[in-house]
TIKOL-962886 format. One line per 3 residues: number of its first residue (from 1); their letters; for each residue y, x, z of C-alpha. Coordinates in pm, whole numbers, plus 50000, padded with zeros to 5 digits. Example, Ala and Ser with C-alpha at 12.3 -4.5 7.8 and 13.67 -1.06 7.14 Angstrom:
REM TIKOL-962886
1> AS> 49550/51230/50780  49894/51367/50714 $
REM end
This chain:
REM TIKOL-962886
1> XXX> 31479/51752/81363  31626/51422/81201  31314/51212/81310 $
4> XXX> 31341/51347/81637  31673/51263/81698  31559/50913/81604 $
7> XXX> 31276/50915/81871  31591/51047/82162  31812/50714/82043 $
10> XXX> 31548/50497/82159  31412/50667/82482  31632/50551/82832 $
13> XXX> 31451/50754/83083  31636/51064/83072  31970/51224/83166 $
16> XXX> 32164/51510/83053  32301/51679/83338  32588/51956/83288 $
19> XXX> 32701/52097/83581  33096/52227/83571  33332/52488/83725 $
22> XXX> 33679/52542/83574  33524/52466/83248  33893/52319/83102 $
25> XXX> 33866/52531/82781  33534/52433/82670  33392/52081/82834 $
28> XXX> 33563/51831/82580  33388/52029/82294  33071/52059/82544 $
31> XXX> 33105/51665/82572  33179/51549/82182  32850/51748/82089 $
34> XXX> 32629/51614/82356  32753/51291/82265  32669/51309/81921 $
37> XXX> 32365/51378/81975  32237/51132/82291  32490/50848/82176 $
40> XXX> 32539/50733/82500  32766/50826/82780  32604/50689/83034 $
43> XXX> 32347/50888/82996  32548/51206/83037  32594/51329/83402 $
46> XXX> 32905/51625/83481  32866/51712/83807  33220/51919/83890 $
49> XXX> 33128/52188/84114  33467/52148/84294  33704/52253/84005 $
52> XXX> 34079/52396/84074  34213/52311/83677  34170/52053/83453 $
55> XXX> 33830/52006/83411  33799/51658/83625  34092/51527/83450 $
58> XXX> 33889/51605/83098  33564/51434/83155  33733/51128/83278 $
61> XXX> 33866/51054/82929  33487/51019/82852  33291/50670/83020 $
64> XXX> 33047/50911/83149  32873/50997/83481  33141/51189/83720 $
67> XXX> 32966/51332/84011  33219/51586/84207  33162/51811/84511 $
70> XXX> 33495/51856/84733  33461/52296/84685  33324/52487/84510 $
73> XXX> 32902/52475/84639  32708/52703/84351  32547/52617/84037 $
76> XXX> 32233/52538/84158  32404/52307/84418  32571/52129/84116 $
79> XXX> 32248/52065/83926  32075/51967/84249  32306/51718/84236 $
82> XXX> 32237/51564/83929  31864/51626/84021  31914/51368/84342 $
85> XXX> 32109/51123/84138  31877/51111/83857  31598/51031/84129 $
88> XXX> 31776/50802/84292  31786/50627/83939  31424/50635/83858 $
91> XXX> 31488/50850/83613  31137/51008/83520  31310/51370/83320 $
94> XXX> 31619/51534/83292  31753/51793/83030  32037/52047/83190 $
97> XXX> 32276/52245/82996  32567/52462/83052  32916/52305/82994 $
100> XXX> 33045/52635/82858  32993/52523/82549  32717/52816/82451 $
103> XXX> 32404/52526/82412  32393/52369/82109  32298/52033/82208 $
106> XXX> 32125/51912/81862  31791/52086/82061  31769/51794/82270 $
109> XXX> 31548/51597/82020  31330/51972/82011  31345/51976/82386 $
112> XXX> 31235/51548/82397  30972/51666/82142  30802/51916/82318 $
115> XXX> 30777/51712/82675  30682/51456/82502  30333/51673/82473 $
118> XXX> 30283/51693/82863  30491/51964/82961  30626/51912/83276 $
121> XXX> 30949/52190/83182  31068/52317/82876  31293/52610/82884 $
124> XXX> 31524/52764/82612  31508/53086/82473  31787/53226/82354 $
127> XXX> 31772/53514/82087  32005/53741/82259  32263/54005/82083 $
130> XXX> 32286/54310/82254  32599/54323/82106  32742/54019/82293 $
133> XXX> 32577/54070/82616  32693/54386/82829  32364/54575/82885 $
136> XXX> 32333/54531/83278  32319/54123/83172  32103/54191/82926 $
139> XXX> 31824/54413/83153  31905/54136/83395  31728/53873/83237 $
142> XXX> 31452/54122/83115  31369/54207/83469  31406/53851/83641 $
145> XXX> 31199/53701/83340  30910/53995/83424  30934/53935/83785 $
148> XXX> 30900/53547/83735  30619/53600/83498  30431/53791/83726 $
151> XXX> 30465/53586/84027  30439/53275/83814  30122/53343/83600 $
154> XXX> 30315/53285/83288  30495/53470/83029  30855/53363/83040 $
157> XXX> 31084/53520/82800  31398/53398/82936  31405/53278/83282 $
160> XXX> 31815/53251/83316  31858/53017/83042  31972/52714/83172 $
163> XXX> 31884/52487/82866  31584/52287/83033  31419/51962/82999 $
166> XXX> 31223/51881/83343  31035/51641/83458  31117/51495/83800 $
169> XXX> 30771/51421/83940  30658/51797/84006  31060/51861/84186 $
172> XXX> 30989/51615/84418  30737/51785/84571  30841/52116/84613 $
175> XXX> 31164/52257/84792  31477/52411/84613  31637/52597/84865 $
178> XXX> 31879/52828/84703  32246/52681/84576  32374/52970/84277 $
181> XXX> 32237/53092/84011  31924/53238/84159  31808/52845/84158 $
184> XXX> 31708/52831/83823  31479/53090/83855  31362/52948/84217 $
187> XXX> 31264/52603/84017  31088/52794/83779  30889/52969/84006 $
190> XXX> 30830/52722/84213  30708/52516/83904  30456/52757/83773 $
193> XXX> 30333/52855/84155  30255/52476/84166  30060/52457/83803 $
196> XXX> 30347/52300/83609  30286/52309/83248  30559/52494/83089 $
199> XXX> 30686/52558/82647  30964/52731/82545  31177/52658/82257 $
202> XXX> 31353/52934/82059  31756/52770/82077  32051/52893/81897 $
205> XXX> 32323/53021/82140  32709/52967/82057  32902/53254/82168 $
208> XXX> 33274/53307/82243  33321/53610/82398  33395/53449/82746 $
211> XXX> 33319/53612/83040  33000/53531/83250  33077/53361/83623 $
214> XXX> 32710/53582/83700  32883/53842/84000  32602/54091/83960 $
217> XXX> 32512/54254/84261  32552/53955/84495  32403/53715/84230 $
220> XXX> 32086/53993/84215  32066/54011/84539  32065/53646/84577 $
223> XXX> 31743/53648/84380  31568/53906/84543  31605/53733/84842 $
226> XXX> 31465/53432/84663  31158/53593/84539  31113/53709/84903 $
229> XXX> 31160/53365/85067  30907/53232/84802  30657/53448/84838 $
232> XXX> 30637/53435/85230  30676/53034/85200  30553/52941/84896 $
235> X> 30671/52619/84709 $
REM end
């Protein structure tokens, strides 16, 4: 990992993009972590999903990217965000990670690795405790990972981990329609339905015991409706 993280110092076509909602406890450790790794602020985009504490007020003590929606619009409308500012930079790839402080950001280099082989995504997989993750969470991601490997011609193992990198050239020609957390399974999807080449990288997950923002039965039916949409309209 230490050469890698000498290749990432020297590489300017990427941003990390963390989206953020009431993420006061956790986004200066989030922040000091990234930054240790990617050594550069301005390389490191928050988009604040229209936060009611103090997370604004945090991230401006870094010299970052601030990005901030007036209310509260969704995950996936957060990290759509970033997506459309990192285009309008010319930025060719993107990594996104949570700010909840559970991605361990010395992966990035493993991540930069990896798409550095011609992978147009690379998603994490997190070895998951049982003992951590209340069981309906936990058969969550089994199912949505089965149901996206199916439809998507690929074995996923963890489709709701948000530790990606992507590259931007394949998202700009397909349609992201959804704005919670069913859109990280919609881009994957979409992805594989359009022939993206995709690796997965086993990543260490730092857990708290904090609560999940995931509100089950709206956020599942969210993604059934997804899966519909997608496979009546395709990408």
């Amino acid at each position: 990992m230490k050469n890698a993280g000498k290749q990432i110092q020297n590489r300017n076509d990427f941003l990390v993009i963390i989206p953020a909602y009431n993420e006061e406890e956790n986004i200066e450790s989030t922040l000091r972590r990234v930054l240790a790794v990617v050594k550069e602020p301005g390389k490191i985009v928050v988009v604040d999903d229209g936060s009611t504490d103090g997370t604004v007020q945090i991230v401006k003590k870094f010299d970052l990217v601030l990005l901030k929606h007036c209310q509260n619009k969704g995950k996936g409308a957060a990290i759509k965000t970033g997506f459309d500012f990192a285009i309008r930079c010319k930025k060719p790839f993107v990594f996104t990670l949570d700010a909840d402080a559970q991605h361990d950001p010395a992966f990035i280099p493993v991540f930069l690795k990896k798409g550095g082989e011609e992978q147009d995504i690379v998603i994490g997989t997190r070895k998951i405790r049982t003992h951590l993750m209340p069981l309906d969470r936990y058969a969550s991601n089994q199912i949505t990972s089965l149901v996206i490997s199916l439809l998507g011609g690929a074995r996923i193992k963890d489709s709701q981990c948000g530790y990606r990198f992507i590259k931007l050239d394949l998202l700009k020609k397909i349609h992201l329609k959804t704005d919670h957390f069913e859109m990280e399974s919609e881009l994957l999807l979409k992805y594989l339905l359009c022939g993206a080449r995709i690796s997965q990288v086993p990543v260490s997950t730092i857990y708290s015991g904090e609560s999940s923002s995931i509100r089950r039965g709206l956020d599942t039916f969210r993604f059934i409706l997804m899966i519909g949409k997608t496979i009546l309209h395709g990408c």
